[in-house]
Structures are given as C-alpha cells and as structure tokens.
C-alpha positions as CSV (number, residue, x, y, z in Angstrom):
1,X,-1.8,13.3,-26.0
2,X,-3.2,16.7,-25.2
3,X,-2.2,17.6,-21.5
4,X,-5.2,18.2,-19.4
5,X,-4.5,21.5,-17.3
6,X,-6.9,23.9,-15.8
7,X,-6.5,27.0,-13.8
8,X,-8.9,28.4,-11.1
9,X,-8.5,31.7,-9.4
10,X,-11.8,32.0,-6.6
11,X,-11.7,35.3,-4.6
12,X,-14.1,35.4,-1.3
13,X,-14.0,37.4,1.9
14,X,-12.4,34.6,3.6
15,X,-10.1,33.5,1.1
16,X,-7.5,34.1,-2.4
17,X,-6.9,31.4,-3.8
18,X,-4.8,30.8,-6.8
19,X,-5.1,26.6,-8.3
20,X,-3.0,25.4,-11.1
21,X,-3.0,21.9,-12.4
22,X,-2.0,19.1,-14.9
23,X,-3.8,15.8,-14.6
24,X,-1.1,14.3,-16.7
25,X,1.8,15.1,-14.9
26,X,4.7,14.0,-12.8
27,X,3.1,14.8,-9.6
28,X,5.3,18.1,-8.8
29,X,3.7,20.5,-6.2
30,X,3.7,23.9,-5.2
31,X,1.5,24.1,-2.2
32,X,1.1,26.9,0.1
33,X,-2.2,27.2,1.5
34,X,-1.3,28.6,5.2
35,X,-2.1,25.4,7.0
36,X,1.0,23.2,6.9
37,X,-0.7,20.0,7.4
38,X,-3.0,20.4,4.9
39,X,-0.2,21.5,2.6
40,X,1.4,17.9,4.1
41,X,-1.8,16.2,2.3
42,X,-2.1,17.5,-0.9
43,X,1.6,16.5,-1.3
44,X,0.4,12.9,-1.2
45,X,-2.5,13.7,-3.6
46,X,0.2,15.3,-6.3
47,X,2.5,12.8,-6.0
48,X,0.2,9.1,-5.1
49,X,-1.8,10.5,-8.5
50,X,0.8,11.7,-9.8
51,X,-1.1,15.4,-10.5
52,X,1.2,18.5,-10.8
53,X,-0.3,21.3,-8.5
54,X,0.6,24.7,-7.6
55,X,-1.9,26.0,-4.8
56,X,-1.6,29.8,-3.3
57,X,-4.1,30.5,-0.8
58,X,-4.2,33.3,1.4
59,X,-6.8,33.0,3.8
60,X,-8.2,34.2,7.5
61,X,-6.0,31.6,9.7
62,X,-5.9,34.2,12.2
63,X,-9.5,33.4,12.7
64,X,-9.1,29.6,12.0
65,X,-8.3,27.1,9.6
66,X,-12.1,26.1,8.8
67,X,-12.5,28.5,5.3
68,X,-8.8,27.6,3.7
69,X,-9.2,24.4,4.4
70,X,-12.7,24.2,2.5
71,X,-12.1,26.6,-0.2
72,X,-9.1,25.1,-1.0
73,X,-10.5,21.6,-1.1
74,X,-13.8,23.7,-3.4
75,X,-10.7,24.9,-5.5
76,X,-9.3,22.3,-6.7
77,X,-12.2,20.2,-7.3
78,X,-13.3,23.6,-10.0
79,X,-10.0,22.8,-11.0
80,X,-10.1,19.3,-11.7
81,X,-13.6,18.9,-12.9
82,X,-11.9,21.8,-15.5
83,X,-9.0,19.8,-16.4
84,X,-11.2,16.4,-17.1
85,X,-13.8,18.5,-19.3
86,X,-16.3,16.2,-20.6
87,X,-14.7,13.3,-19.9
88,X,-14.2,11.4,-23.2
89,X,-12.3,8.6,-23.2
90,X,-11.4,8.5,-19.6
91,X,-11.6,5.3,-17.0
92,X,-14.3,7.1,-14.9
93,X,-14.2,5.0,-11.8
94,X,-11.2,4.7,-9.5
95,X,-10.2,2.9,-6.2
96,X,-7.3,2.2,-4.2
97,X,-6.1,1.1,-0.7
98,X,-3.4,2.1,1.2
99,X,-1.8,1.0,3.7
100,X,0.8,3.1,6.2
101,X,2.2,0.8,9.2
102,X,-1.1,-0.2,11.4
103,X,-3.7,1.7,9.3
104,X,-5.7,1.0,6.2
105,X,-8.0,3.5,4.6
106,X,-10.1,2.6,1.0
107,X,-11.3,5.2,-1.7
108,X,-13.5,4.9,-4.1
109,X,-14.3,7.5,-7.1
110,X,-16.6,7.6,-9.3
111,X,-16.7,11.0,-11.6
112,X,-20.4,10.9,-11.9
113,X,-21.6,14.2,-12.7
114,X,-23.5,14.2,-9.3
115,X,-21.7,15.4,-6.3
116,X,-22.0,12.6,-3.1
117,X,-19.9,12.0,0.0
118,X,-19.3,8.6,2.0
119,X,-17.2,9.5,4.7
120,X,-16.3,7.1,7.5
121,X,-13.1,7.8,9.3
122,X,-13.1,7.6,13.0
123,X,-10.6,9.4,13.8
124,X,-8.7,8.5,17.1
125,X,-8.1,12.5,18.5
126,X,-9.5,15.4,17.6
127,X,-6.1,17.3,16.9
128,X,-3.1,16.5,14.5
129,X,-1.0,18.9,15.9
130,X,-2.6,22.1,15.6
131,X,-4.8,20.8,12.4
132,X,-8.2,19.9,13.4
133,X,-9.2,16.1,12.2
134,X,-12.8,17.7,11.3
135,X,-11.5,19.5,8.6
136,X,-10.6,16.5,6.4
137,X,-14.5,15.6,5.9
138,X,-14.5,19.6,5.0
139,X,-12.3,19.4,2.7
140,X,-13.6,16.6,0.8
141,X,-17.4,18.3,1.1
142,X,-16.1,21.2,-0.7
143,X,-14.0,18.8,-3.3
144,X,-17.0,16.7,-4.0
145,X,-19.5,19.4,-4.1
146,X,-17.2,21.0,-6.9
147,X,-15.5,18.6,-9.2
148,X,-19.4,16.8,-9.3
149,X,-17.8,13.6,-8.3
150,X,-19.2,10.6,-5.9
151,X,-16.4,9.1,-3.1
152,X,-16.6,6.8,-0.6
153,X,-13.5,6.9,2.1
154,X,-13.2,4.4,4.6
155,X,-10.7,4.1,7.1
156,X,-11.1,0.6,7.8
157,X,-8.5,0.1,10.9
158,X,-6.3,2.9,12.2
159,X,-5.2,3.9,16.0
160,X,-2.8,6.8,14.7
161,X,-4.7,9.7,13.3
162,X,-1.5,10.9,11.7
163,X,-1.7,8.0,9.8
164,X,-5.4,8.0,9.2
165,X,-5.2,11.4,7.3
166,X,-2.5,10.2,5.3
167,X,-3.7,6.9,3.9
168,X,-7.0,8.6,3.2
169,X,-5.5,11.2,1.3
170,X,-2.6,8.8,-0.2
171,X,-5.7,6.3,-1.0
172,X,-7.4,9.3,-2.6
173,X,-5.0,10.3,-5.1
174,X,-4.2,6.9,-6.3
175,X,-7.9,6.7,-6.6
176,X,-8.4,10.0,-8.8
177,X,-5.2,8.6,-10.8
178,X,-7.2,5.8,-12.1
179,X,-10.3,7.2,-12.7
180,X,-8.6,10.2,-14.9
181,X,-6.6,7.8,-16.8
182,X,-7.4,7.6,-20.4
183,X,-8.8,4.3,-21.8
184,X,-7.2,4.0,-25.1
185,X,-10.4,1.7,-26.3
186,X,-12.7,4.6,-24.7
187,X,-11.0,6.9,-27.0
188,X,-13.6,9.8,-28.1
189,X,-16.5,8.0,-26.2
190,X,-18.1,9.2,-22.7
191,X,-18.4,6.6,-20.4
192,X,-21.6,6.3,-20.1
193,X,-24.8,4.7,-21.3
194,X,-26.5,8.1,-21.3
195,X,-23.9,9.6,-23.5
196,X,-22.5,12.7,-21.3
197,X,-21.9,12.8,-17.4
C-alpha cells in the first residue's frame, strides 16, 4: 500500500505554520502550535485515528489564541484533503462515539467534496484554563472549510467542559480513521455515483 502523506507549509501575517502528515500511520505526533490545549487535542486526533502529525506553528498569541487556533485547524485540513487525493478506494463516511466518564460526544464525516459544519456542543464554561471553548467551533470552521469535508459534532450529555473538548476531538479522529480507511472492494473506484468528489 502506498502511504498517504502530505505536507503543507501556509505563511500569513498572523501565522507560520509548518503541517506534516501520514494518514496511514501509527498515530505519532509532533505538535507545537503555541497553545497547549490545543496541542492537548490534536494528540487525541493523531493517536484515536491513528494519523502521524508533526505541527509547527508560530503565531500572534501575544495578541490571542483566535488565528493559531484557526489556521492551524485551515492547515491541516489542506493537509489532509492532500494526503486523501481523489479518494479512490477509500470508505468515505465515518462516525464514532466516545465516551470519557459523564460525557458523550458523536461525530460524523462525510468527505464530500463540499465543505459543511454541524456544530452542537454546549459547552458548560466559557474557559478551559486559559483556552477559550469558542475556539473549538473555529477550529473545525477552518478544518471543514479546507479539507472540503461535511461533520456533524454533537455533544450529546456533558457537565465538564474538559471533557467535552476531548470526546469531541477523540470522537473526531476515530471518525476521520474510518472514513480514510481503504475499502479493499472499492479498490481504484471513487465512492460515488457521480464518479469524483
């Protein structure tokens, strides 16, 4: 099998980022983006999807963490909507649950071709330490808008937002897992009945 890797350097005002990945990996990480929760987060989605990522961002934290937090979630969706290419022979759609102590959260994927964005968490405070909870929905926004791929995330019950974060991204990296996976009887074909997504 031919390892699916991309590599995505995006330079703005606001941010350097440096994203390196392999879809078929082990789920190793590298992740320094200057916002340690964040950092915290896409741990789960390396290693729940078992994704090898390296992530160097340098970015204006001194102002806030609004523009790492997107670019880096913009980032790695170029990167994994790189890495996938035009999708022959993968599972397409992907969904898990998870579960952590007294919270549930539910993703759903669908690597579409159109970028869309279901996003239902209530989260119980506004701060995770110093990371603000707003910047999850940014993240995925910026994810979504860039790897042209529909999700739904649902936090179903929850009264930690610790928690919360966590099963949503755990959920969503499980999630991606499956809908990357190669289909062995999908082998050379695009799934879908227009024949390209």
């Amino acid at each position: 099998m031919i390892m699916r890797c991309a590599e995505v350097i995006r330079n703005t005002n606001e941010t350097k980022i440096k994203v390196s990945i392999n879809i078929d990996g082990t789920g190793k990480q590298s992740i320094n983006t200057g916002v340690p929760f964040l950092d915290h987060m896409i741990d789960q989605i390396a290693r729940h999807g078992l994704i090898d990522i390296d992530i160097e961002c340098d970015g204006d934290t001194h102002i806030d963490d609004h523009h790492s937090v997107e670019d880096v979630g913009i980032s790695l969706g170029m990167a994994i909507a790189k890495a996938v290419g035009d999708k022959k022979g993968m599972t397409r759609y992907g969904h898990s649950y998870v579960p952590l102590d007294e919270c549930l959260s539910r993703v759903v994927i669908d690597f579409s071709g159109r970028p869309g964005l279901q996003f239902h968490v209530p989260f119980t405070r506004a701060m995770i330490g110093r990371f603000d909870v707003d910047l999850v929905q940014e993240f995925f926004q910026g994810f979504v808008n860039h790897a042209l791929v529909t999700v739904h995330v649902d936090n179903i019950r929850g009264i930690n937002s610790h928690h919360q974060a966590e099963t949503v991204f755990k959920a969503f990296g499980r999630a991606l897992r499956m809908a990357m996976t190669e289909d062995p009887r999908m082998t050379g074909v695009i799934p879908s009945t227009k024949g390209v997504l």
